[in-house]
C-alpha positions in Angstrom: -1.0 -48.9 16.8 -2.8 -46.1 18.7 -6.4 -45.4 18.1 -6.3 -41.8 17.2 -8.2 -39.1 19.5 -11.9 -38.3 18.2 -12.2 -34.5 18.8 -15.4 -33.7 20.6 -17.9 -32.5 18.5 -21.0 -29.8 18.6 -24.2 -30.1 16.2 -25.6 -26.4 14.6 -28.2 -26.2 12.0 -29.2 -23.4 9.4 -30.7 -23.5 5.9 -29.6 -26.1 4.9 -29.1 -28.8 7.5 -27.7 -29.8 10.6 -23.6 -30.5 11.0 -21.1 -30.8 13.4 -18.8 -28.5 14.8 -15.6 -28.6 16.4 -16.4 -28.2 20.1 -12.8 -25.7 20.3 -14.0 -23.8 17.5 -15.7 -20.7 18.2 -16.9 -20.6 14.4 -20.5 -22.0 14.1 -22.2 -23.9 11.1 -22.1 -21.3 8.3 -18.5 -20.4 8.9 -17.8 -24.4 8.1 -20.0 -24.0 4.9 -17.7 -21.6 3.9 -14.5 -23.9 4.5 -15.7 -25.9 2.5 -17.0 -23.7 0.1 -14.5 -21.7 -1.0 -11.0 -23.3 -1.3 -9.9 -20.9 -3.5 -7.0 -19.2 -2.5 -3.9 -19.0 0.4 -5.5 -15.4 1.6 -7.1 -16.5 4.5 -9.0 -14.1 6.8 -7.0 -14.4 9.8 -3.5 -12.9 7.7 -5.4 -9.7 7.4 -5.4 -8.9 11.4 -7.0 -4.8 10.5 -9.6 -6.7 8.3 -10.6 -8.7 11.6 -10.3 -6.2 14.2 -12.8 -3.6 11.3 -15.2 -6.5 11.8 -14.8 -5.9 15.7 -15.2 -2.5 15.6 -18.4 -3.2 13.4 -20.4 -5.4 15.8 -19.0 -3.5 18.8 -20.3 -0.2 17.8 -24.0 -2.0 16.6 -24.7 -3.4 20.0 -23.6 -0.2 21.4 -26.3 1.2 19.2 -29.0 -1.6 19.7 -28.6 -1.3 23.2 -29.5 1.7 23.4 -32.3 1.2 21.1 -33.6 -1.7 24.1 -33.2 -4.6 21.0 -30.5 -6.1 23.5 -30.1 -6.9 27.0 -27.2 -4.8 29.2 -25.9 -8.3 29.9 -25.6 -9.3 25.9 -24.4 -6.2 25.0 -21.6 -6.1 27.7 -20.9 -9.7 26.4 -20.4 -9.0 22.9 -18.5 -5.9 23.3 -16.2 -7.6 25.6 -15.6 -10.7 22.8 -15.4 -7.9 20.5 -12.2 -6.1 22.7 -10.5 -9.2 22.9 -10.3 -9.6 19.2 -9.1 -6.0 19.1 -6.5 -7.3 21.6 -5.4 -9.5 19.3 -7.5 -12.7 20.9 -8.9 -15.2 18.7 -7.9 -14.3 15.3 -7.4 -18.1 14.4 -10.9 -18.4 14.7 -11.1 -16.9 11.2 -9.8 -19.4 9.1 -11.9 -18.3 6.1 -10.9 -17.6 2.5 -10.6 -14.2 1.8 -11.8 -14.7 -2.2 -15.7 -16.1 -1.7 -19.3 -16.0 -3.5 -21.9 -14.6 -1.1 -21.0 -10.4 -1.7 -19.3 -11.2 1.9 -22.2 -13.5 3.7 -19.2 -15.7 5.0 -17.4 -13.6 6.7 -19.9 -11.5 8.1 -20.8 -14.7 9.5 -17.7 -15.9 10.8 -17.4 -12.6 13.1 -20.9 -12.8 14.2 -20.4 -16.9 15.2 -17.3 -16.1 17.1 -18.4 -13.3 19.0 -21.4 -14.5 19.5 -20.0 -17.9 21.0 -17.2 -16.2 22.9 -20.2 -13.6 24.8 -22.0 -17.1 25.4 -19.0 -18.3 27.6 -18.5 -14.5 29.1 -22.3 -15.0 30.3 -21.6 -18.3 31.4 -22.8 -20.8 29.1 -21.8 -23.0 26.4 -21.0 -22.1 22.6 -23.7 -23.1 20.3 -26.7 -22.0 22.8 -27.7 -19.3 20.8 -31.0 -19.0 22.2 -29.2 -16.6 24.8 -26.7 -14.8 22.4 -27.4 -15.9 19.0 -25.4 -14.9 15.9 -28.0 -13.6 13.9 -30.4 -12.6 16.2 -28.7 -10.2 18.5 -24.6 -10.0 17.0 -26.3 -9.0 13.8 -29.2 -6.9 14.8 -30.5 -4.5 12.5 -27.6 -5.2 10.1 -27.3 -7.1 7.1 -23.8 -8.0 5.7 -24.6 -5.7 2.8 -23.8 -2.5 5.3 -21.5 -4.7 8.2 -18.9 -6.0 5.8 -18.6 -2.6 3.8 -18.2 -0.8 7.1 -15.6 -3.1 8.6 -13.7 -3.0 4.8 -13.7 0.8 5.6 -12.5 0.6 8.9 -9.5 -1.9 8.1 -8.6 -0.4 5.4 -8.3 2.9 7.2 -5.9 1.5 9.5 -3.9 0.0 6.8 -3.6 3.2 5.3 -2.2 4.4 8.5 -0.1 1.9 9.3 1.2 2.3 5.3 2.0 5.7 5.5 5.3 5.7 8.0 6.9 3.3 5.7 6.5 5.6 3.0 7.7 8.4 4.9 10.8 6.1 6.1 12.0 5.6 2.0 11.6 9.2 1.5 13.7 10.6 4.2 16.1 7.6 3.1 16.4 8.8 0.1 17.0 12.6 1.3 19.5 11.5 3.1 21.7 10.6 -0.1 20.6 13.7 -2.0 22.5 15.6 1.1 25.0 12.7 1.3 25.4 13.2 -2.7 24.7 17.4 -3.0 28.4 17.5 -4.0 29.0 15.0 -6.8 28.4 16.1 -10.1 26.8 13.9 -12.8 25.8 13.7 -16.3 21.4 14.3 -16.7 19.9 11.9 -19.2 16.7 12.3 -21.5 15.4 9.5 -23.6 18.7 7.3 -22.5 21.0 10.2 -24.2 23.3 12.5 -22.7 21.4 15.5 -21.9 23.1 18.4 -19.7 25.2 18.1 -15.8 23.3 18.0 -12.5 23.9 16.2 -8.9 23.9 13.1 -7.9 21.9 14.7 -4.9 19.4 16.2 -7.4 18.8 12.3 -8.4 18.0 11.1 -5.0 15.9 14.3 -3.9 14.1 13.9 -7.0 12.8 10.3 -6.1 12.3 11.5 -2.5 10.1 14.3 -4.0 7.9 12.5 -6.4 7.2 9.8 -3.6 6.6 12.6 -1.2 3.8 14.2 -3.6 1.7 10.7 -3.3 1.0 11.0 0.6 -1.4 14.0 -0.6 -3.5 11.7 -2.7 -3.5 8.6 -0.7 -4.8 11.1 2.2 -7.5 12.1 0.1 -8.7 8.7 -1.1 -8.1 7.0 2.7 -10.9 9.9 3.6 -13.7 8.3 1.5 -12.8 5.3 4.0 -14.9 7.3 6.7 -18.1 7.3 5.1 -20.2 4.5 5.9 -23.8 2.7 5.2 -24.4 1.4 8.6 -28.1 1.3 8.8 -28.6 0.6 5.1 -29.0 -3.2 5.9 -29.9 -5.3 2.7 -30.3 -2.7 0.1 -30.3 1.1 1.4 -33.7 1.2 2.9 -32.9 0.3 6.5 -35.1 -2.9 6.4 -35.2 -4.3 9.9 -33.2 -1.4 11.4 -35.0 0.6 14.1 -35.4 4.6 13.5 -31.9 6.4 14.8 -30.5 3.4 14.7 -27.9 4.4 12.1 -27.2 7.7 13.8 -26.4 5.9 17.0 -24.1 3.2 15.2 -22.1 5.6 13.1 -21.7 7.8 16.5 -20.3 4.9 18.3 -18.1 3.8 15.7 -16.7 7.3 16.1 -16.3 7.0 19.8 -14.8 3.2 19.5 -12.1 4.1 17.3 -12.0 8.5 17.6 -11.9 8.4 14.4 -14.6 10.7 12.3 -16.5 8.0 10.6 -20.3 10.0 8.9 -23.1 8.3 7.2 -23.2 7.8 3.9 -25.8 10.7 2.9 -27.7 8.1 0.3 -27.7 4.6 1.4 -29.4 2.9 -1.5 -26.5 4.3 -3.5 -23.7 4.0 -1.0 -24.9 -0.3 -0.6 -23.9 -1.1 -4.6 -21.0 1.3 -4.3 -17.5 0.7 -3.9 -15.1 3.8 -5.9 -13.6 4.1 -2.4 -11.6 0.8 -2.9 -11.3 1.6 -6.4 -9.8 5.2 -5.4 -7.6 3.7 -2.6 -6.4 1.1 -5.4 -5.4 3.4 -7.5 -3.8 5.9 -5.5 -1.6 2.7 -4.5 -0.8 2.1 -8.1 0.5 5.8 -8.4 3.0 5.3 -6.1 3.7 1.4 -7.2 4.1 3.5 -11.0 6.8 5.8 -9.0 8.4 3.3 -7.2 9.0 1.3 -10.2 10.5 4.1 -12.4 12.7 4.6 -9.5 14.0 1.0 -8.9 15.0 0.8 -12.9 17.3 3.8 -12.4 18.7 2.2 -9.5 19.6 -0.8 -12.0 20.2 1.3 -14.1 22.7 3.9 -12.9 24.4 1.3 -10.6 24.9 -1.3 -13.9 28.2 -2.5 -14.4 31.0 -3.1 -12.5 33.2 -2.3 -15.7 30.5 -2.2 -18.5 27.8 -0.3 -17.6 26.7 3.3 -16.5 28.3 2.9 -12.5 27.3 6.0 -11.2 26.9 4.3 -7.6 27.1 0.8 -6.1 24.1 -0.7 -4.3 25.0 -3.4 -1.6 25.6 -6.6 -2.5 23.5 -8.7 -1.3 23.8 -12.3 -2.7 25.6 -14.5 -5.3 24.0 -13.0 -8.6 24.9 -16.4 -10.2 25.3 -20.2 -10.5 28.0 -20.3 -13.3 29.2 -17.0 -13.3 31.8 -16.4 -10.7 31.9 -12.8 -9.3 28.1 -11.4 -10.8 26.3 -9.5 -8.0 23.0 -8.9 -9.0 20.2 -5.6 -8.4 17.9 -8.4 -6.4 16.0 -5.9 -3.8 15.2 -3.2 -6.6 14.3 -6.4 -8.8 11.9 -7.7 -6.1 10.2 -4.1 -5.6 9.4 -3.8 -9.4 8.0 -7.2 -9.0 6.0 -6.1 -5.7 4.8 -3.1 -8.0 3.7 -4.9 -11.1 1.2 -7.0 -8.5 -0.1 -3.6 -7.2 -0.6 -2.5 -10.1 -2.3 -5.9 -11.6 -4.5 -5.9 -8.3 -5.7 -2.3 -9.1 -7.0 -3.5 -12.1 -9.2 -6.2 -10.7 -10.3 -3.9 -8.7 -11.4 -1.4 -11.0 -12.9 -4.2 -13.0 -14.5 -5.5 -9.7 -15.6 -2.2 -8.7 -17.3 -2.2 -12.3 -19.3 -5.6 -11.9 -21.4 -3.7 -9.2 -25.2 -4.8 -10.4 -28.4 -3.3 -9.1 -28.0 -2.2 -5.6 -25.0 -4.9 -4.5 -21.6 -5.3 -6.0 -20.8 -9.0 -5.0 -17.7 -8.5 -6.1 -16.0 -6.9 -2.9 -14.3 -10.1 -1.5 -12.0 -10.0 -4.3 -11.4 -6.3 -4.5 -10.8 -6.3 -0.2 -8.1 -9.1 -0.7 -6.2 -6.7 -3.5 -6.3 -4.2 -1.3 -5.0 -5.2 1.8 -2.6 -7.5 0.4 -1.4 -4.3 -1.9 -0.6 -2.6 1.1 0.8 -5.2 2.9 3.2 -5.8 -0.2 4.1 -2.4 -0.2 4.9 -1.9 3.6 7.4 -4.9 2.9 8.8 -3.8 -0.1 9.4 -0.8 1.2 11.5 -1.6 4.1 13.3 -3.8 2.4 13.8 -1.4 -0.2 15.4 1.1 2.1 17.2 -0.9 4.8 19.0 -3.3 2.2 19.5 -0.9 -0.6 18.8 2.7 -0.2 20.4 3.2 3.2 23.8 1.1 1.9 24.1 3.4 -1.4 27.9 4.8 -2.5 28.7 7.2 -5.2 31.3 6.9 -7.8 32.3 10.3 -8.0 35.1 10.4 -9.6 33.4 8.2 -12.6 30.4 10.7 -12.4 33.0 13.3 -12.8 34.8 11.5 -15.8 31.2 11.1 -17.7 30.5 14.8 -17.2 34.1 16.2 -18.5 33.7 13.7 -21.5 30.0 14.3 -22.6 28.8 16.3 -25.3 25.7 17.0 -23.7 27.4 19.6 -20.9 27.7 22.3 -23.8 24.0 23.3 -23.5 25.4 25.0 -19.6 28.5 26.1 -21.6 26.0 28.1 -24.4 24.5 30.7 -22.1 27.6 31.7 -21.5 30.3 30.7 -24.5 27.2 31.5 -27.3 25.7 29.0 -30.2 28.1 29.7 -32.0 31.4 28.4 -29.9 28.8 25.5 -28.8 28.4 24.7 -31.8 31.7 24.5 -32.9 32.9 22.4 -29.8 30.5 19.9 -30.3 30.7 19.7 -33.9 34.3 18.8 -33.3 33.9 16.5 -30.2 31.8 14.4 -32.3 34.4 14.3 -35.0 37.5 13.6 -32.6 36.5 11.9 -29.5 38.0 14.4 -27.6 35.5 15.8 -24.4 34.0 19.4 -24.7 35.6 20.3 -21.6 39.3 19.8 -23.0 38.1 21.2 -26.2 37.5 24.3 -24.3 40.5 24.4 -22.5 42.4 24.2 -25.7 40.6 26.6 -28.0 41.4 28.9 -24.7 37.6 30.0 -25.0 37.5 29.7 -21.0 39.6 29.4 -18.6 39.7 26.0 -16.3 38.7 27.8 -13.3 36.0 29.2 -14.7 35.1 26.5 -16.6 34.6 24.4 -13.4 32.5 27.5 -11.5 29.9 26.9 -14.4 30.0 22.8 -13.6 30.4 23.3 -10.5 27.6 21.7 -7.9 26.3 24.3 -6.3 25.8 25.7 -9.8 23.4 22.7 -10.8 21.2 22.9 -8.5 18.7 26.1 -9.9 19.1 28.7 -12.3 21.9 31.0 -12.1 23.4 34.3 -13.8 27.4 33.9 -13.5 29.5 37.1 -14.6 31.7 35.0 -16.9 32.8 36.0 -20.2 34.3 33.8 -23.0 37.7 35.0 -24.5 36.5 34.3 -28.0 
């Protein structure tokens, strides 16, 4: 049997002891503690690449600054900016194999970043990870910050860039589901209140009026991705800029702005900005707005396409799979099924959260591991559900028309656009007697010769549901 290879090892100390290290990992001592630490979950740092490269941008933009400030050499600085570019290039990103749910208020990853930058500038200046004395992870990655301001910032930042990464997908549903209200502007249908019959419309007015309602949340997830620009860089620990130089703040917010051209601004009270965190509450909740839409949307899709032969089957969505083990021929709704699923976890991460967001104490809230992962995974399950949504449902759509038409001409409900122009008093009497005799308002007109069929189907006609209209016909009786 062959004697299995030892993997070279380093030794780092901190706190509380010494321990060794893999010699191929660019993670130091405190970034093993939390390993080992913090088991917790399957959301592990290096899934949330925007997360990684906002903790990048973070230490990038503070040696920028401490440079400047003469706290670090030209030759460190260049160093760690470099390792930092080469994480925004997509380098190294297994070297964060941390869990994203941890105790600390965000101590291990800030920690993580700082250890691998610092021990990838060590080998860009020529010497070996884990001799800090030239670059160390505390000392000069971390200067003048604490996690308390670093982690918040690089939060902001990634979750900035998820928003706009989000925001196309979006976009993509909406102009899907345009597309069928044009596709659909023709086919008349029967409107529905409370699950009842209520009065005709389009099938197009169905699909432009879930385009439209997701089309009004890209205002509000605008405004709450905004608050994402406002940082507490410089606060360090607690808002009071302990161990930060004077300007240093300024300087670091300034070069975020020119890393990224984006226009990040200081927060204008750091003691209160440190404890705070509404803008993830804000950005949670405008998530769960849409994930409220979505959902609503996805059961009329079940909904209106139910059936084949015994339910509503205004319109077949593609069949995707076998809906059954033992029952031959069932197709079921599974991609509007998984999207109310993806919803109800957006909405149940909104409300840890909010509670999350709540547990802020004095001037931390240690509780911003937790309500980082909801977000980013939120917006991750949404960008998925999304496509999926749209390329193997919404796209694939077909109208019954002809059963839309049939549901129309037998409802009750299509004498309220009869009344304006047959009276109460006929509508009244043809649905009276519809209810009695089965037969469909539309015949019943026709045969009390109280309007003509012609114009009978000018008042139902499309174009005629689509807004308010006067039409210059007059009832024989």
């Amino acid at each position: 049997m062959e004697a299995k290879e030892v993997e070279e090892t380093r030794i780092e100390s901190d706190l509380i002891g010494t321990r060794e290290i893999p010699a191929s990992a660019l993670y130091g001592v405190q970034t093993l503690r939390g390993i080992e630490n913090f088991p917790i979950s399957k959301f592990h740092l290096n899934e949330y690449p925007l997360f990684i490269n906002g903790l990048a941008i973070t230490k990038m933009a503070a040696a920028m600054a401490n440079h400047e400030l003469e706290l670090l050499t030209k030759e460190q600085k260049e160093a760690i900016v470099t390792a930092c570019q080469e994480i925004l290039d997509g380098k190294h990103h297994e070297q964060f194999p941390i869990d994203m749910i941890q105790g600390g208020a965000g101590t291990t990853t800030n920690m993580n970043a700082n250890e691998v930058i610092a021990n990838r500038a060590l080998e860009i200046m020529g010497h070996q990870r884990g001799e800090y004395q030239y670059c160390s992870p505390n000392d000069h990655v971390n200067c003048a910050q604490s996690t308390n301001d670093a982690y918040p910032t690089a939060i902001h930042i990634g979750m900035y860039y998820s928003h706009l990464r989000f925001l196309p997908h979006l976009q993509a549903l909406i102009d899907a589901f345009h597309q069928k209200g044009k596709e659909f502007a023709h086919i008349i249908k029967m409107g529905r209140t409370q699950l009842e019959d209520a009065v005709p419309m389009t099938l197009g007015q169905t699909f432009n009026g879930f385009a439209s309602i997701l089309e009004d949340e890209i205002r509000h997830l605008n405004e709450a991705a905004e608050d994402f620009l406002t940082v507490n860089m410089g606060a360090t620990a607690i808002g009071t800029g302990i161990c930060a130089e004077p300007g240093y703040a300024e300087k670091c917010v300034a070069a975020l702005g020119k890393i990224t051209q984006l226009p990040f601004r200081l927060s204008k009270d750091l003691v209160g900005a440190t404890s705070d965190t509404s803008c993830l509450v804000g950005y949670a909740s405008a998530l769960k707005r849409v994930a409220v839409k979505l959902n609503k949307i996805c059961n009329d899709l079940r909904l209106l396409a139910s059936g084949p032969r015994c339910g509503l089957g205004e319109f077949n969505l593609p069949a995707m799979q076998p809906g059954s083990s033992i029952m031959p021929g069932k197709v079921n709704p599974v991609i509007p099924e998984v999207m109310n699923q993806i919803c109800y976890k957006v909405i149940g991460n909104e409300l840890c959260v909010t509670m999350s967001g709540e547990a802020a104490q004095m001037e931390l809230n240690a509780m911003e591991p937790v309500m980082a992962q909801c977000c980013f995974e939120s917006v991750d399950l949404m960008i998925n559900g999304l496509d999926t949504l749209r390329t193997r449902c919404v796209e694939g759509i077909t109208a019954n028309a002809e059963h839309c038409k049939t549901y129309v001409h037998n409802s009750i409900g299509i004498v309220t656009a009869l009344n304006p122009v047959i009276g109460y008093k006929n509508s009244t009497k043809i649905a009276k007697e519809a209810l009695e005799t089965g037969k469909s308002v539309y015949d019943l007109v026709l045969e009390h010769d109280i309007l003509s069929k012609e114009e009978l189907d000018t008042i139902l006609s499309p174009e005629n549901m689509l807004h308010p209209v006067k039409l210059d016909i007059h009832p024989k009786k």
